[in-house]
Short mmCIF file of the C-alpha atoms (twelve columns), coordinates in Angstrom:
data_MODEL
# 
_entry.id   MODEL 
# 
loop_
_atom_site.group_PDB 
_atom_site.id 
_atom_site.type_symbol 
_atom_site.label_atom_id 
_atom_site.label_alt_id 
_atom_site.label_comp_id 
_atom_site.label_asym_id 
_atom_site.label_seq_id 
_atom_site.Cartn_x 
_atom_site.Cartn_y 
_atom_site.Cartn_z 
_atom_site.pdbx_PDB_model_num 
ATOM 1   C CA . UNK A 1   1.979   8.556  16.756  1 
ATOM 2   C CA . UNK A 2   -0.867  5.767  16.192  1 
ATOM 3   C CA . UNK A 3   -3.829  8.084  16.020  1 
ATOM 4   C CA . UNK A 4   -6.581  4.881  17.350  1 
ATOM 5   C CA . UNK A 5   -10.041 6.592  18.455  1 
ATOM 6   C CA . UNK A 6   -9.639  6.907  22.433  1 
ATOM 7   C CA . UNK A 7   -12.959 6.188  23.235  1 
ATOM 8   C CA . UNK A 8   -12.691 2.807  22.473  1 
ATOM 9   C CA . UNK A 9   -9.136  1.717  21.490  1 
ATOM 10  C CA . UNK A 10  -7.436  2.670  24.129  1 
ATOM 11  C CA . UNK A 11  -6.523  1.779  27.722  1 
ATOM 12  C CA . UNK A 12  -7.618  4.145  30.325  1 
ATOM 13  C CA . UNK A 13  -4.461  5.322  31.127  1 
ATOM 14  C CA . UNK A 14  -3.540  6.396  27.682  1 
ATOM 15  C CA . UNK A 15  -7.253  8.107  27.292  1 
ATOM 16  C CA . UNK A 16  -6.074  10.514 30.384  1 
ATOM 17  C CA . UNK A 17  -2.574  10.823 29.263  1 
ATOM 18  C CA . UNK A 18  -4.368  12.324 25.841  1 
ATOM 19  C CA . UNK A 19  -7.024  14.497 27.843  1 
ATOM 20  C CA . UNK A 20  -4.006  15.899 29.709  1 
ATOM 21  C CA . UNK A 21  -1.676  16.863 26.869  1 
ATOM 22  C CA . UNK A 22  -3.833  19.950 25.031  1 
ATOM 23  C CA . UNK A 23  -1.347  19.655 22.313  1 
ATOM 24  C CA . UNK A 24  -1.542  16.436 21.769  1 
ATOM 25  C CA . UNK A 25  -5.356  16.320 22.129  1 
ATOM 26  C CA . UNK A 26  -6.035  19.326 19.842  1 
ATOM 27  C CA . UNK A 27  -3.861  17.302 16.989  1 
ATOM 28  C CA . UNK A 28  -5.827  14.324 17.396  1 
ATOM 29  C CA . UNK A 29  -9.044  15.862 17.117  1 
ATOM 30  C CA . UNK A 30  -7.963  17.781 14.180  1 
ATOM 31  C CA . UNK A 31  -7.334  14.286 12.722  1 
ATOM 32  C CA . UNK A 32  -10.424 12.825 13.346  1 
ATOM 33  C CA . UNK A 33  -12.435 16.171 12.292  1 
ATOM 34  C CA . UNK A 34  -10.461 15.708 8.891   1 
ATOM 35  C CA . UNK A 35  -11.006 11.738 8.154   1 
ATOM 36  C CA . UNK A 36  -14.875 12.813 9.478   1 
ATOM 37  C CA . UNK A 37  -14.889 15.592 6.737   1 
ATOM 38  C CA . UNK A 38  -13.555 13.135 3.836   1 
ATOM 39  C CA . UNK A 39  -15.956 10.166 4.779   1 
ATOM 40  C CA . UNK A 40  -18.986 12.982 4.917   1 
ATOM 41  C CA . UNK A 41  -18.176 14.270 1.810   1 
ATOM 42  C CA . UNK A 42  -17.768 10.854 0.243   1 
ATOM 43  C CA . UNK A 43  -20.485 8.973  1.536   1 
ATOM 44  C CA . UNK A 44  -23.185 12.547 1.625   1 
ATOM 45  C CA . UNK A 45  -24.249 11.831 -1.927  1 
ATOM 46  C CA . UNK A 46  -24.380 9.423  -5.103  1 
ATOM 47  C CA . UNK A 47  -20.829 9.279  -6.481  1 
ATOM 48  C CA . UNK A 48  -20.168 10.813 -9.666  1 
ATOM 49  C CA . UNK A 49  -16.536 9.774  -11.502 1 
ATOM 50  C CA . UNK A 50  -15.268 13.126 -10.036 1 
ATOM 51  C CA . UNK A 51  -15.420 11.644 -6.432  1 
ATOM 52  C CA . UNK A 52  -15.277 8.275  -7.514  1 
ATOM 53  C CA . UNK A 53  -11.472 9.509  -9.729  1 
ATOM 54  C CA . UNK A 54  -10.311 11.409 -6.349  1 
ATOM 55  C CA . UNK A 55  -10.579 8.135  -4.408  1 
ATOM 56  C CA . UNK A 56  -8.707  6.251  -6.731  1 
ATOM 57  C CA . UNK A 57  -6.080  8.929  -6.321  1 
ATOM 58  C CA . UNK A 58  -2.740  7.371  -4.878  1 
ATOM 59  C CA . UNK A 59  -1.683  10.927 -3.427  1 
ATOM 60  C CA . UNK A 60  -5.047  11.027 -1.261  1 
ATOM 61  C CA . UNK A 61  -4.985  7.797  0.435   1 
ATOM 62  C CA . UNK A 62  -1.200  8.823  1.605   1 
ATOM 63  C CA . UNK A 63  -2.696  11.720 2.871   1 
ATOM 64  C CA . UNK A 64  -5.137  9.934  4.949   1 
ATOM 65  C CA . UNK A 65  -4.856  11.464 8.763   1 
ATOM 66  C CA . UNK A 66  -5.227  8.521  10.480  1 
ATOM 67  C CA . UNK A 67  -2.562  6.133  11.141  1 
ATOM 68  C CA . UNK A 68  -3.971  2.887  12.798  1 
ATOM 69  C CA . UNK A 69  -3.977  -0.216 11.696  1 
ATOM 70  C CA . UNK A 70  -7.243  -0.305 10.509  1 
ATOM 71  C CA . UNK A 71  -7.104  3.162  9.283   1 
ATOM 72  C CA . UNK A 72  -3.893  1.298  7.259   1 
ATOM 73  C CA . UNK A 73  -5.852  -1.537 5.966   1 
ATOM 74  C CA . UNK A 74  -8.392  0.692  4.480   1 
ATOM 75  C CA . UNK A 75  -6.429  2.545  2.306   1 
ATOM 76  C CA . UNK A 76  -4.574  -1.076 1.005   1 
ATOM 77  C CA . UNK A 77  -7.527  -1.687 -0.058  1 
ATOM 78  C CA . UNK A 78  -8.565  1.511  -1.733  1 
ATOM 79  C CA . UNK A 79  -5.418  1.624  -3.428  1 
ATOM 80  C CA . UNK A 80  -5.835  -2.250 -4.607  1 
ATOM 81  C CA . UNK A 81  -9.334  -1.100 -5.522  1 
ATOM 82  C CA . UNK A 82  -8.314  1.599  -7.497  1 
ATOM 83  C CA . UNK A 83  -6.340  -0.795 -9.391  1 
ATOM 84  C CA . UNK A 84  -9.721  -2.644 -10.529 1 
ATOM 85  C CA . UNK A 85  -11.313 0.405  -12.479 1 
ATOM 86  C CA . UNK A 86  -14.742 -0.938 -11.213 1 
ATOM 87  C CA . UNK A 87  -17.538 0.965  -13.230 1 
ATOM 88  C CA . UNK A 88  -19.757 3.755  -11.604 1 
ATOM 89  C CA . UNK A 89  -23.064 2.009  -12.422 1 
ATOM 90  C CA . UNK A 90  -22.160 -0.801 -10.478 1 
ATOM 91  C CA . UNK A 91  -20.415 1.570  -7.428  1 
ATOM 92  C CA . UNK A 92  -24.021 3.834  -7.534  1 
ATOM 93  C CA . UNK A 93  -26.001 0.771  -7.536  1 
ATOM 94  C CA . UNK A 94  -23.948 -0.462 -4.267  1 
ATOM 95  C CA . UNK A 95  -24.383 2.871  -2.744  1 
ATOM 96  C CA . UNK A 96  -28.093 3.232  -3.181  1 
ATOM 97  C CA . UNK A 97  -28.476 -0.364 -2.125  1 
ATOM 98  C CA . UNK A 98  -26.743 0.639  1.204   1 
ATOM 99  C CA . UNK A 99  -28.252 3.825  1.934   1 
ATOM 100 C CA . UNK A 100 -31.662 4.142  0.342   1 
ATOM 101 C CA . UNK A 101 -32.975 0.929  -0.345  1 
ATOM 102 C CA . UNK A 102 -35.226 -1.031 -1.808  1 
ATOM 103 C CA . UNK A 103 -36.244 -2.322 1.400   1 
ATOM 104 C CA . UNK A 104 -34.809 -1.435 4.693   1 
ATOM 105 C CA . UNK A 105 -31.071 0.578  4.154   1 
ATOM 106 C CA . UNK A 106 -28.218 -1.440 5.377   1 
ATOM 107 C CA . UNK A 107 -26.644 1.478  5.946   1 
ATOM 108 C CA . UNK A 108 -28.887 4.453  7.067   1 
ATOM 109 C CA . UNK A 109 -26.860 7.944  6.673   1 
ATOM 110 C CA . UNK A 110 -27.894 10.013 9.716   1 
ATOM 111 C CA . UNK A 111 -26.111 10.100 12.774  1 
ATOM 112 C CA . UNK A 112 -29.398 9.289  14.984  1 
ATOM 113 C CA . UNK A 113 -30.284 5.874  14.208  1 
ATOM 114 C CA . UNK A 114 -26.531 4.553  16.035  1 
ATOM 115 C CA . UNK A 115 -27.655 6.611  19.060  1 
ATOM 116 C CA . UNK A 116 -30.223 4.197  19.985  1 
ATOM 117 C CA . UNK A 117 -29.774 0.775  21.550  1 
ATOM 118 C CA . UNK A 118 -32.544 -0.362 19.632  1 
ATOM 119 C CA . UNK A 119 -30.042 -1.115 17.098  1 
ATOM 120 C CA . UNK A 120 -29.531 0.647  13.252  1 
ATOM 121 C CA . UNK A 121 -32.929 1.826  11.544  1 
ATOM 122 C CA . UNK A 122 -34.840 1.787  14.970  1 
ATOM 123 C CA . UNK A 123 -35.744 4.607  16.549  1 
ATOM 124 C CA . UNK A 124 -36.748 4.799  19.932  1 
ATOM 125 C CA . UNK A 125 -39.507 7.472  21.784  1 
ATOM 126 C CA . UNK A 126 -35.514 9.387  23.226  1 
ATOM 127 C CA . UNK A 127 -34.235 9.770  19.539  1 
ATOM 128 C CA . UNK A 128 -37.459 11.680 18.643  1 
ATOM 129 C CA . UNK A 129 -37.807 15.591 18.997  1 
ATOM 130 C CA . UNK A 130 -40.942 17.603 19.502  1 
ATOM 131 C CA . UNK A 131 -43.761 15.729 17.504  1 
ATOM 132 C CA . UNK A 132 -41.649 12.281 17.204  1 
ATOM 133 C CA . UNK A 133 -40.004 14.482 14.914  1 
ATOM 134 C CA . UNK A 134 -35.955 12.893 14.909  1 
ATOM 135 C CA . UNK A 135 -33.258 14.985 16.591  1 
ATOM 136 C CA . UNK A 136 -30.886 16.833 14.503  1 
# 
C-alpha cells in the first residue's frame, strides 16, 4: 500500500475509504508518527557524525515507513548522497544557514510559523498566546 498523506494526496473518496477502515487508518498513522519521529530527531539539533553516519546508513533508508513516490525519491537521493562523504562542517554550516540564520531562517523549526497564512517567519496576532507570547 502507497502510504501518500490523505490530507492532501488523495481523492476524497479514498480519504473516507481510510477514515472508515480503523485498521487501515491506525497503520497509516503509525507510519506517519514514525517518518515524523525520524525527521524530528534529525532536523531537532546540529548534526554531529553520529546522526550524520546513521543517515548514510543503507539499512535505514530501506526502513523508511513511507512508500510514495516522493517518500521514494528521497531516500535515492540519501543513498546517492551517502555515496558523496560530504564533510560535517559544510552539512552544519547548511543547517545553521537554514534554521538559525544570519538573517531571516529559511527554514524556521517550530511548528507555528506554517500555521499562519501570513506565510513562513510571520506571525500573526492568532498564532500568539497570552502576552503575544507564541502557542506551543
Amino acid at each position: 500500500m502507497t502510504t501518500t498523506c490523505p490530507a492532501t494526496s488523495a481523492a476524497p473518496d479514498e480519504v473516507r475509504a481510510l477514515l472508515a477502515d480503523r485498521d487501515t487508518l491506525g497503520a497509516t498513522l503509525d507510519r506517519f508518527a514514525a517518518a515524523f519521529t525520524t525527521l524530528s530527531k534529525l532536523l531537532g539539533a546540529a548534526p554531529d557524525i553520529a546522526r550524520v553516519d546513521r543517515l548514510r546508513d543503507p539499512e535505514l533508508l530501506a526502513e523508511w515507513p513511507l512508500d510514495d513516490a516522493d517518500s521514494a525519491r528521497a531516500t535515492t537521493l540519501l543513498a546517492e548522497y551517502r555515496l558523496a562523504k560530504e564533510d560535517l562542517s559544510r552539512i552544519r554550516r547548511d543547517y545553521g544557514r537554514l534554521f538559525v540564520g544570519p538573517g531571516r531562517m529559511i527554514a524556521p523549526p517550530y511548528e507555528s510559523v506554517y500555521r499562519s497564512d501570513a506565510g513562513p517567519g510571520r506571525r500573526t496576532r492568532d498564532d500568539a498566546g497570552p502576552r503575544g507570547r507564541p502557542r506551543a
